[in-house]
C-alpha positions in Angstrom: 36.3 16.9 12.5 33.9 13.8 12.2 37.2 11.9 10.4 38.9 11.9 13.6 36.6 9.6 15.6 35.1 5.8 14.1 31.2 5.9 14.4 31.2 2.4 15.9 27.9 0.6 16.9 29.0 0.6 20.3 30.1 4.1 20.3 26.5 5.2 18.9 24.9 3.1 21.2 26.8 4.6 24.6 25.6 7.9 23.0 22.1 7.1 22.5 22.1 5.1 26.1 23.0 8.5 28.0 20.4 10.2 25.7 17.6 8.0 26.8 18.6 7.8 30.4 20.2 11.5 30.6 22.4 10.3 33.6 25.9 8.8 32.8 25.6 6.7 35.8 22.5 5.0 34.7 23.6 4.9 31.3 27.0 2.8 32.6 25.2 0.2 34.6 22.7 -0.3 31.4 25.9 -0.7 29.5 27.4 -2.8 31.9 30.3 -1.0 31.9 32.1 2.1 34.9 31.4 5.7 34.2 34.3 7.0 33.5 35.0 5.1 30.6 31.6 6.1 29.1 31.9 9.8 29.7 35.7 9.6 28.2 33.8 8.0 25.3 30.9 10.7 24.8 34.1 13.7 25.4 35.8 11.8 22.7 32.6 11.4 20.3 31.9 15.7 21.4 35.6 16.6 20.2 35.7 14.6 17.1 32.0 16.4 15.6 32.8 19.5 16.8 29.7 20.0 18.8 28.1 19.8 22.0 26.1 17.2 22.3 25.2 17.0 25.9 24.4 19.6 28.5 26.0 18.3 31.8 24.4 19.5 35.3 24.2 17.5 38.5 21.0 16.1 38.3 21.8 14.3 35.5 22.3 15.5 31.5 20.3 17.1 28.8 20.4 16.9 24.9 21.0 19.9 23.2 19.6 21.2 19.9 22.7 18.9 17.8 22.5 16.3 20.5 18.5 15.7 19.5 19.6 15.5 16.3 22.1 13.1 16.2 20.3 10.5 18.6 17.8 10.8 15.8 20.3 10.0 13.0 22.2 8.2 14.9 19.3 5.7 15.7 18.7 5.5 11.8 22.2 4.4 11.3 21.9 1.7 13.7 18.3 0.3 12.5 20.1 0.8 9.0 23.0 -1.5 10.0 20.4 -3.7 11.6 18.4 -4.3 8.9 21.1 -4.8 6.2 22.8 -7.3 8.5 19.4 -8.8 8.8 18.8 -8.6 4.8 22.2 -10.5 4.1 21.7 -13.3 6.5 18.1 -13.8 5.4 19.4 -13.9 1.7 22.4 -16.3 2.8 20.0 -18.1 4.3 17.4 -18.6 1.3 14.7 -16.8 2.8 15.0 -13.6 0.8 16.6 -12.8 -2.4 15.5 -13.4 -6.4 15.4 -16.7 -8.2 15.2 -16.9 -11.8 13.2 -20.2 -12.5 11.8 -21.5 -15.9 9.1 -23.5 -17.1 7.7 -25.2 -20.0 4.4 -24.0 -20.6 1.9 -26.7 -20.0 3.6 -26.6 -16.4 1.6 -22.9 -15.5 -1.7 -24.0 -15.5 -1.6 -26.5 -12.4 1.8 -26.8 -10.7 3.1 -23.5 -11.0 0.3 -21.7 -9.3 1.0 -23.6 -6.2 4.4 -23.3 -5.5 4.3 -19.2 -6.2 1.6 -19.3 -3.6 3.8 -21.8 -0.9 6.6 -19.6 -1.3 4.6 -16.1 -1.4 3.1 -17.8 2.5 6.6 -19.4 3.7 9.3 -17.2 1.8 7.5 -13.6 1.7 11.1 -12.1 0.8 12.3 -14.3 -2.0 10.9 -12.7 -5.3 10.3 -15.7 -8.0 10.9 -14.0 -11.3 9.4 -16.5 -14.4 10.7 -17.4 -17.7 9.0 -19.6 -20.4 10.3 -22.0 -22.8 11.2 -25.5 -24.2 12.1 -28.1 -22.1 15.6 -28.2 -24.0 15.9 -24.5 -23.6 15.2 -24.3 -20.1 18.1 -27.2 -19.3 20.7 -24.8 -21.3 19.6 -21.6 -19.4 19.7 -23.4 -15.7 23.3 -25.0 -17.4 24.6 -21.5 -18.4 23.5 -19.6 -15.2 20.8 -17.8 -16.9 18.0 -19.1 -14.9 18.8 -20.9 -11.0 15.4 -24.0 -11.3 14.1 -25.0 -14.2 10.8 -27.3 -14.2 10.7 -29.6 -17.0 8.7 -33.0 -18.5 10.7 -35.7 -18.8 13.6 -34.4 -19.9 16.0 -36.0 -22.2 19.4 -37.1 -20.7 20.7 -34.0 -19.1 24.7 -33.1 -19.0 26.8 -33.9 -16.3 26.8 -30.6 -14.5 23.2 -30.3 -13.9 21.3 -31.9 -11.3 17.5 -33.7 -11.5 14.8 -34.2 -8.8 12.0 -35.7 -9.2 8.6 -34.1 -7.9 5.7 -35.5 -9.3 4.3 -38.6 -11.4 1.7 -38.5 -13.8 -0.2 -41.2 -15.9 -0.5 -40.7 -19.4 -4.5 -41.3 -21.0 -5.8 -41.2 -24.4 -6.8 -38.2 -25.9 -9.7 -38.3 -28.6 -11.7 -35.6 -30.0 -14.9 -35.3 -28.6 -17.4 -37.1 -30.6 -15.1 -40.1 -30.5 -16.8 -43.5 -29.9 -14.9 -44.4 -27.3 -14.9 -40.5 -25.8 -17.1 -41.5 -22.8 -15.8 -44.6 -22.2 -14.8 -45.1 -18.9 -11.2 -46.6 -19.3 -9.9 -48.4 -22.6 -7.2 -50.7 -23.7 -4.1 -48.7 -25.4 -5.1 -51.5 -28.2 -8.1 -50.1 -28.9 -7.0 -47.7 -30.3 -4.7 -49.5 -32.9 -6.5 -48.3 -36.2 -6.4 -44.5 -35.5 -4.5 -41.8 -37.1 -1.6 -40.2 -33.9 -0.5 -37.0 -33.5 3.0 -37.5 -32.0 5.5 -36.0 -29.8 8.3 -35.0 -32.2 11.5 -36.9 -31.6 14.0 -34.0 -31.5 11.9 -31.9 -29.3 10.0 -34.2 -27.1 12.0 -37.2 -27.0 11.3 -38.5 -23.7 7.7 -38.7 -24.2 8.2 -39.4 -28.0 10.0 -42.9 -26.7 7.4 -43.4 -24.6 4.4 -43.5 -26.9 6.2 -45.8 -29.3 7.1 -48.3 -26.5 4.0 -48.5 -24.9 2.4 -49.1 -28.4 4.3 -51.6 -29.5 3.8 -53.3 -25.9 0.2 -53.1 -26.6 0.7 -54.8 -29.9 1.2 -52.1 -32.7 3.3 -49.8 -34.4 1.1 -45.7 -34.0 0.4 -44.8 -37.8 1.2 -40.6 -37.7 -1.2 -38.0 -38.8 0.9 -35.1 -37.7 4.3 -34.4 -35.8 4.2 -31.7 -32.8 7.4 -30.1 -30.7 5.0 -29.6 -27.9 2.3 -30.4 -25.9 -0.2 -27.9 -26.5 0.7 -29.0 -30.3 -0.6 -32.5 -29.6 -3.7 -31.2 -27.4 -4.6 -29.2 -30.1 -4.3 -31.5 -33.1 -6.5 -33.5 -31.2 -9.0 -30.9 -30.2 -9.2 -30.5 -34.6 -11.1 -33.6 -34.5 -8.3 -35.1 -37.0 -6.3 -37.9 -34.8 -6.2 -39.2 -31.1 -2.9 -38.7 -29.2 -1.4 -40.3 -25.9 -1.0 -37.0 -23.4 -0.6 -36.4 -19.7 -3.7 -36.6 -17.7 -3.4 -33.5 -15.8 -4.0 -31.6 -19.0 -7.5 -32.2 -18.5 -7.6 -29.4 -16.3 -7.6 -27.5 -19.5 -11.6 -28.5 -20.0 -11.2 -28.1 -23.7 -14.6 -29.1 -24.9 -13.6 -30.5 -28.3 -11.0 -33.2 -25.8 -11.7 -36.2 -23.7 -9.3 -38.0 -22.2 -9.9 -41.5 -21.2 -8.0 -43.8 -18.7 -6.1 -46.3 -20.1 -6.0 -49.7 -18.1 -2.9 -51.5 -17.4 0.0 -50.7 -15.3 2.8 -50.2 -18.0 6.1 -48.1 -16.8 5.4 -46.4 -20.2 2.4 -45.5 -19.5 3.8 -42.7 -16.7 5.3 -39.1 -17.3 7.5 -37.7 -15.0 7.9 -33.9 -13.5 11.5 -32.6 -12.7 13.3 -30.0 -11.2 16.7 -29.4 -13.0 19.0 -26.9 -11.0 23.3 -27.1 -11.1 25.2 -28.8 -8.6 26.1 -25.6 -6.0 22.0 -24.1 -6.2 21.9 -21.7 -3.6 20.2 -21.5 -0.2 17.0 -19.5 -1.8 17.2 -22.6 -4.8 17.6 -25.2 -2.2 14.4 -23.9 0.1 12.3 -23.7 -3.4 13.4 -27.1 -4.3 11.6 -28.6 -0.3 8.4 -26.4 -1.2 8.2 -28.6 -4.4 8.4 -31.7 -2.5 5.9 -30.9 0.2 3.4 -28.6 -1.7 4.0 -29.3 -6.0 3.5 -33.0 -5.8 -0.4 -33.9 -7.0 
């Protein structure tokens, strides 16, 4: 009975060797390996099925009807074998495989886009599967295992067991509505705008950039008087879009070409006056998390 013999690889591909060459002799010096050992092999592989497999005459051999159809499943067997072999090194390797990476929102519009479309050219088998949501969120999730990458905006002090990179610098402009005076300017001093009403990055929520906007106004000489609070970016961008205060926002959110929005440069070369772009991932991130973390360096990066 078939539990009698082991369907090795090497016994199924002795077996499918005298198939292709139907002569044992030919098959052995393929195999690099005497005759007699392969025939034994084949007689051994005929007893433990049951079945003929071979027709033996002296010009060489023959399939019979079973034998056809075992060199045909025994061929799948081995491409099977093959292929998961080749499936678990790839994935070992980061080249195949799921990752789970999150996002704050703002993030889609610009960055994102690229790296799904460096990976989808350099890692066809890794499948990217996307989650949105707060910055502080996102660092919990990537903390907790829920998600393996997690790209954030100047996060606020992560925990110990999480790990930061770094993968693109932005400069932070003024943001005024539209019919602003100073709208088509073509760069201002942060002073100028002293006397308007802010929408602000809330503290709890935003506190990196929330930190930022106060130091870089008081460096400029004053303390921003608040028209409104917001937990996010697209809060800020759209307070400001209302026509009711300016705000101090990343440049790149420009790209949004929001017609009731101009963002002007702001001159000066204040450290404050800079938002960073991170990738937050824990300390043993996987091969797949480890190849998606050089694509951000070489292709995320502005």
């Amino acid at each position: 009975m078939i539990d009698d013999i082991h369907l090795t690889r090497r016994l199924l591909e002795q077996f499918l060797t005298v198939a292709d060459e139907k002569h044992f002799g030919r098959a052995a010096e393929r195999l690099s390996m005497s005759q007699p050992p392969l025939s034994q092999s084949i007689q051994r592989l005929e007893r433990g099925l049951g079945v003929r497999l071979l027709e033996r005459g002296p010009g060489g051999v023959s399939l019979t009807a079973a034998g056809e159809t075992f060199a045909a499943d025994a061929q799948r067997l081995l491409d099977s074998q093959s292929a998961a072999i080749e499936r678990v090194r790839r994935v070992a390797s980061g080249l195949a495989g799921d990752v789970r990476v999150g996002y704050v929102s703002i993030l889609s519009h610009h960055y994102l886009p690229r790296l799904l479309r460096a990976a989808a050219e350099e890692l066809p088998g890794l499948r990217v599967h996307l989650h949105q949501d707060s910055a502080a969120a996102l660092a919990e999730m990537v903390r907790s295992g829920t998600l393996d990458l997690g790209f954030l905006r100047d996060p606020s002090p992560l925990s110990a067991d999480l790990v930061s990179r770094g993968f693109a610098v932005e400069r932070i402009a003024a943001a005024v509505p539209h019919d602003h005076p100073l709208a088509r300017a073509d760069e201002i001093a942060l002073s100028d705008l002293r006397e308007e009403d802010f929408v602000l990055p809330d503290a709890a929520a935003l506190p990196a950039l929330a930190h930022q906007v106060q130091l870089a106004c008081h460096e400029a000489g004053f303390t921003p008087r608040s028209r409104a609070v917001s937990d996010d970016l697209t809060g800020l961008f759209s307070y400001v879009a209302s026509g009711l205060c300016v705000s101090l926002l990343p440049e790149r959110l420009r790209d949004f070409q929001v017609p009731e929005v101009a963002f002007v440069p702001l001159r000066g070369a204040s450290p404050y006056l800079e938002t960073s772009l991170v990738a937050v991932h824990r300390p043993e991130a996987d091969a797949a998390v480890l190849r998606l973390l050089e694509l951000i360096t070489r292709h995320m990066a502005p």
